[in-house]
C-alpha positions in Angstrom: 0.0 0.0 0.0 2.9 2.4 1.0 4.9 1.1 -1.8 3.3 3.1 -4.2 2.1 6.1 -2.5 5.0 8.7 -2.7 2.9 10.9 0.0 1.6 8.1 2.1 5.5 6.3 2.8 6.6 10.1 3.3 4.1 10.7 6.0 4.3 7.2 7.5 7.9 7.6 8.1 7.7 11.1 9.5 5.3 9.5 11.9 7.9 7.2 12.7 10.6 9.6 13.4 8.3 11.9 15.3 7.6 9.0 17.4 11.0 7.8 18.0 12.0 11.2 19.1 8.9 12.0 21.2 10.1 8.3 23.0 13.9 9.4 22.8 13.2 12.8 24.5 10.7 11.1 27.5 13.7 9.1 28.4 16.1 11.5 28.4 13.6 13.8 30.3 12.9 10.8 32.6 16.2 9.8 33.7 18.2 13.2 34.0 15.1 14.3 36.2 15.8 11.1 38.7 19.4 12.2 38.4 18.8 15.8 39.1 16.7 15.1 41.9 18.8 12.9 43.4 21.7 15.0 43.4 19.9 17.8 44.9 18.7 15.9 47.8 22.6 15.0 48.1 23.3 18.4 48.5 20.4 18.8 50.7 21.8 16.1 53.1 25.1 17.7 52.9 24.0 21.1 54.0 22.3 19.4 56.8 25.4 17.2 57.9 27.3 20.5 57.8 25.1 22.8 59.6 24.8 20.2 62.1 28.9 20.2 61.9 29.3 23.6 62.5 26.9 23.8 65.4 29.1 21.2 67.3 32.2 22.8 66.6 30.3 26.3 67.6 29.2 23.6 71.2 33.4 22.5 71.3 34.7 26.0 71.1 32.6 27.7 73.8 33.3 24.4 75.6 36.7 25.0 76.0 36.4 28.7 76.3 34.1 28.3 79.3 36.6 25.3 80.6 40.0 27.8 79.9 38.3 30.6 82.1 37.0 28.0 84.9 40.8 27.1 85.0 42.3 30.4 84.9 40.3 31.4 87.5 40.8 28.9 89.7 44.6 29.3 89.0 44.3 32.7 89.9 42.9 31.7 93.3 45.7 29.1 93.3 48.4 31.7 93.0 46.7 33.7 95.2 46.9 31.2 98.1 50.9 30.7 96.8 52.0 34.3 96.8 51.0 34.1 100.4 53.3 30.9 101.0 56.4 31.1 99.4 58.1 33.7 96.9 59.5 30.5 94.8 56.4 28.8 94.5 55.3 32.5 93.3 57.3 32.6 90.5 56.8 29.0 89.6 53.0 30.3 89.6 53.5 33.1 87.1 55.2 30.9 84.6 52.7 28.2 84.7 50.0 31.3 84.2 52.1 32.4 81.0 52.0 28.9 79.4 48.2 28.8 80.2 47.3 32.0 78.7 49.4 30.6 75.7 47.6 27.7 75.4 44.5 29.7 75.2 45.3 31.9 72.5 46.3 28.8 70.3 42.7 27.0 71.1 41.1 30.6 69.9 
């Protein structure tokens, strides 16, 4: 029937293309969607893992800052009650108080 018709096997095979390109471009449309989806939700799950992250480490910091000035200040008692024993233990006091304000700096 086609095999005659110039018009008819023209229109029958642009019918054919049309549809393998309609099928071609749903696939493509399908899968990249999945993919794009998925990745977002990646990113998604990362933000969350970091923002989580970064409120520990916000948690860990003022730890230690509280825990630093806890111990300073109960150093500074300390080397009150030793200034009142001995000048030597004095001095040993003020050293340790140097290396402790040191340390601090270097947890800031």
């Amino acid at each position: 029937l086609l095999y005659h018709s110039r018009v008819a096997h023209l229109s029958y095979i642009g019918i054919i293309f049309t549809a393998a390109v309609f099928n071609g471009a749903s696939f493509y449309i399908e899968v990249f969607s999945k993919r794009y989806n998925s990745h977002i939700e990646n990113i998604e799950a990362m933000h969350q893992i970091a923002t989580a992250a970064s409120g520990i480490v916000e948690e860990i910091s003022a730890l230690k800052k509280s825990i630093s000035a806890r111990d300073l200040s109960s150093f500074e008692q300390s080397e009150g009650e030793d200034k009142r024993s001995s000048p030597k233990a004095s001095r040993r006091s003020s050293s340790t108080l140097t290396t402790v304000s040191e340390n601090e700096r270097s947890l800031s």
